[in-house]
N, C-alpha and C positions, 0 to 999 in steps of 0.2 A: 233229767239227770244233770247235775253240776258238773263242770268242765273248768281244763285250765283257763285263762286269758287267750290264749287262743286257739281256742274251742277245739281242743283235741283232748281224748281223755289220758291220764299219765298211766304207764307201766311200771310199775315200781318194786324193787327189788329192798325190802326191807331186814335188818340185820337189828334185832335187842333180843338181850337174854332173857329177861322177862316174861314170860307167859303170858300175866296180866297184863301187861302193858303193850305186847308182839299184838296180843288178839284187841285190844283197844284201837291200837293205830289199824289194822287191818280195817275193821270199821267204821272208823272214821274217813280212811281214806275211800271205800268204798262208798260210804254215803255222800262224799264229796265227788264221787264220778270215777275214782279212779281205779285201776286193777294192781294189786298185790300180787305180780304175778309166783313170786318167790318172799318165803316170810321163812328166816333161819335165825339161828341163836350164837353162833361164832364165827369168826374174823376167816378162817378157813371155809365156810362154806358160803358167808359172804361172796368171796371170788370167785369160787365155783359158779355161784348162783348169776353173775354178771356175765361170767362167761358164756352158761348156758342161754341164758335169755337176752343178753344186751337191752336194757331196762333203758326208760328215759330219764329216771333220777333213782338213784341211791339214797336212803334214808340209815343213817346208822348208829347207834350206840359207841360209845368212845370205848369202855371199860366192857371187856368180854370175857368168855374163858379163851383158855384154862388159867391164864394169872389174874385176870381183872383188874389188868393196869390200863396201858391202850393200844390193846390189839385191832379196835374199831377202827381206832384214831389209824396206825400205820396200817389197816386195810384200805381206806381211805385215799390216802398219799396215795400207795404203788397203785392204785385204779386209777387215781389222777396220773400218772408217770406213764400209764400203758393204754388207757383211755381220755388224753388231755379235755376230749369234749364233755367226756362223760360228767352232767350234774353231780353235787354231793352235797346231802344235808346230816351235817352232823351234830348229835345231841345229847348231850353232856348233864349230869346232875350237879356238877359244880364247876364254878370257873376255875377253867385249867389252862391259862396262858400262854404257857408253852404248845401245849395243844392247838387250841387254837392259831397260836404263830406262824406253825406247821403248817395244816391245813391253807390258811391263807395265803403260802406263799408258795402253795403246788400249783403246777400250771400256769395261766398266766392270770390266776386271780378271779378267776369270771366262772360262775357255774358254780358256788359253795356259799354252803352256808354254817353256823356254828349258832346252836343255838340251848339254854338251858330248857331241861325237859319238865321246866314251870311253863314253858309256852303254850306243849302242848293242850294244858289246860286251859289256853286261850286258844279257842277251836277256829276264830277267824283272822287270829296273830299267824299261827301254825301254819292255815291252811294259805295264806297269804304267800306267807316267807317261802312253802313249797312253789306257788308259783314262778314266782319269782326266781328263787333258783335254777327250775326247772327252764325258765327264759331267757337264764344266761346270766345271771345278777349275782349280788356280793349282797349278804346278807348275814349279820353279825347280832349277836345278842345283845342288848344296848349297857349293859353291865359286866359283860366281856369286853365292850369298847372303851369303857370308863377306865377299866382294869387294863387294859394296853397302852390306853395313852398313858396312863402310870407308869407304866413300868417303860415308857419308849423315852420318859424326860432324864435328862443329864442328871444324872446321878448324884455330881458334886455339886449340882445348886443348892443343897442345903448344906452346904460347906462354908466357912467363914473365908474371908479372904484371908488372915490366921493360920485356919486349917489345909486349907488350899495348897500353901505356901510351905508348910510341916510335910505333908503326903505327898509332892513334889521333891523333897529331900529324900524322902522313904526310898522312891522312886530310884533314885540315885544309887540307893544302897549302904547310907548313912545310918550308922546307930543312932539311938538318942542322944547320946552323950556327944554327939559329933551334930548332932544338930542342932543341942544346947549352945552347944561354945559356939556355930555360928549366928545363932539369933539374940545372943547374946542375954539367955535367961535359964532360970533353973529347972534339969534334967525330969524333974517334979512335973512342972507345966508341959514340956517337953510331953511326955504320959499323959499329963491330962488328955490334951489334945490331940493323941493318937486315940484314945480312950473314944472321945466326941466322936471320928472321923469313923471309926468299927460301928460304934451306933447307930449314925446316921446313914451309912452306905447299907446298914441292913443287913450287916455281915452274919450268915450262922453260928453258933460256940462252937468255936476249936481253938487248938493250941494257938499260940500269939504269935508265932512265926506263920501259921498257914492264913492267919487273919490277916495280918500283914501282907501278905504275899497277894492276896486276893484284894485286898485294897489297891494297892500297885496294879493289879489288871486294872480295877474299875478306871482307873484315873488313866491309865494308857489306850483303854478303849475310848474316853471322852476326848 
């Protein structure tokens, strides 16, 4: 019989809505050594299910009912919040950042993992990263990593020194035409270059006062 790293077999309290996929890892993880002791389909029974058994790792789906946004995701959290020890490996069908973010910054970091649920068709990526978790480790999806570092760089590095300098004004509370007459050019370019700064900061469509406004955070959080 397969065991973890250190030779003890895991109890595992697994949470996906799935049918196919609940009775897959059920198997899998048994053929790997380990006991299911609890295999449920939503974020409520989820906790039930820790409560009753205290598991040595949590295995979970992000997106559950009844909305199948992430109720996974913030079953997740509050077990990290009330079980700081307790493992968690969470398993995602798309990179969801924010998700992710979350999760890694419950507890003090150690014992989670975030991983797309293309791994687990890499049966000895999967069964790895559980141990690992299971050991106490940080264990992140390597296209989840990609995607954080992204989103963690300064925001106005793609800013010209130009633009920098406009959205700086913005800041202030200046119209365009009040930022024209101080740079000494026309109200035209003025726009342009507010235009560039929405672009590149990645700004959602909305009215151009809330895009503005939201540029103004980006540049006060840098």
């Amino acid at each position: 019989m397969r065991v973890d790293r250190a030779g003890r077999s895991l109890r595992v309290v697994l949470a996906e809505d799935s049918v196919l996929l609940r009775e897959g890892l059920i198997g899998l993880l048994g053929r790997c050594g380990h006991e299911v002791v609890s295999a449920v389909g939503d974020a409520r029974a989820l906790i039930a299910a820790v409560e009753e058994h205290a598991p040595d790792i949590v295995v979970t789906d992000v997106r559950m009912p009844p909305a199948f946004q992430d109720e996974g995701l913030h079953a997740a959290v509050r077990l990290r919040e009330e079980h700081p020890a307790l493992p968690v490996l969470v398993l995602s069908q798309y990179v969801q950042r924010m998700y992710a973010a979350e999760l890694l910054d419950s507890g003090d970091g150690s014992g989670v993992g975030y991983l797309l649920k293309d791994r687990v068709g890499q049966v000895e990526e999967f069964v790895e990263a559980l141990h690992e978790v299971a050991d106490g480790g940080t264990v992140v999806d390597p296209e989840v990593v990609r995607q954080l570092l992204r989103r963690r760089r300064d925001p106005l590095e793609r800013l010209t020194p130009r633009e920098r300098e406009v959205l700086a004004l913005v800041a202030e509370g200046r119209s365009n035409g009040a930022i024209a007459r101080g740079l000494v050019v026309s109200e035209a370019a003025i726009g342009k270059h507010i235009g560039n700064i929405l672009a590149k900061l990645d700004l959602p469509p909305a009215d151009e006062t809330h895009r503005r406004v939201l540029a103004v955070l980006a540049y006060l959080r840098s």
